[in-house]
N, C-alpha and C positions, 0 to 999 in steps of 0.2 A: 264538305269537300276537303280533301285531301292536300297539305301545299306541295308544290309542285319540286322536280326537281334543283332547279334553280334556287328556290327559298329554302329548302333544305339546306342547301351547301352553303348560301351568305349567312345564314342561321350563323352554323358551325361555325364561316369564315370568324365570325363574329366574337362567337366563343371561345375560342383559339387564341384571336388578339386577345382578346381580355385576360384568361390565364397568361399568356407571355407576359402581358404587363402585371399580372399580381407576380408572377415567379419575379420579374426583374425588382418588384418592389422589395419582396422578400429577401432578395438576394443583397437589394441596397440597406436593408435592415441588419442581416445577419452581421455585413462587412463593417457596419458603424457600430454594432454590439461590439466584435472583435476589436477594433480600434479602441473604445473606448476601454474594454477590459484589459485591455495589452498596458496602455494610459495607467490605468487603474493600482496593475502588479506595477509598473514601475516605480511610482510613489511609495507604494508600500514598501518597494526595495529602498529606495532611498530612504524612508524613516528609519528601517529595523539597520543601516546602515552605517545611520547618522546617529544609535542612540549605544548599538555594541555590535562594530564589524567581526567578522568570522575570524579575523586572524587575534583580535582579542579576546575573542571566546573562547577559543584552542590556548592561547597561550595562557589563560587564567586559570585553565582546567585542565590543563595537561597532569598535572598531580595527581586531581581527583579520579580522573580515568583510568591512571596507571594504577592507583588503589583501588579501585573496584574491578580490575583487571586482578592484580593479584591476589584480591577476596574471593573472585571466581575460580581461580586456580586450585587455591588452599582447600574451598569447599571442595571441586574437583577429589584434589588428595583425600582427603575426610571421606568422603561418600563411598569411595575405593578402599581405603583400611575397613570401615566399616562393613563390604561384601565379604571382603577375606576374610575375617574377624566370622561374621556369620558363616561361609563357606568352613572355615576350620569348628567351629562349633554343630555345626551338622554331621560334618564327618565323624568325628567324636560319639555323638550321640551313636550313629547309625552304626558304627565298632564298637563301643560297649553292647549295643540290641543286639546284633550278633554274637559277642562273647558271653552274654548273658544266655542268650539263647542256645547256645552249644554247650554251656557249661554242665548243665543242668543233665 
């Protein structure tokens, strides 16, 4: 026999609360994960803080950035002499094949 419609629905009623209370448990999980991860960066901000702040890290390396700044640059220039450099030696080539080629 079949249950009826009544037991149907308290079934369900049944199911319903129970998911709400897992969703509500999960949601009390998720919130004390975040807590505690939030906890977590903060400490780690304080150590990397307490052991060399950013305003000392900038001021110790400001040299070395501005060198490897200007080592980008240089190469920059170099790899650009370098095309022209190739660009006038093609053209070269490609004016002699021709004057070769007509000469004849």
């Amino acid at each position: 026999m079949e249950p009826s419609k009544d037991e149907r629905c308290a079934g369900l009623e049944v199911r319903v609360v129970r998911l709400e209370e897992k969703h509500e448990a999960m949601g009390n999980q998720i919130a004390a994960a975040r807590k505690d991860l939030d906890r977590r960066m903060e400490e780690l901000n304080d150590v990397r803080n307490r052991f060399l702040p950013r305003e000392v890290f900038d001021r110790e390396n400001s040299g070395l950035i501005a060198r490897i700044e200007d080592l980008e640059r240089a190469r920059a220039g170099a790899t650009g002499q370098l095309v022209a450099y190739a660009s006038v030696i093609a053209f070269i080539m490609a004016a002699a094949g021709i004057l070769i080629h007509f000469w004849k």
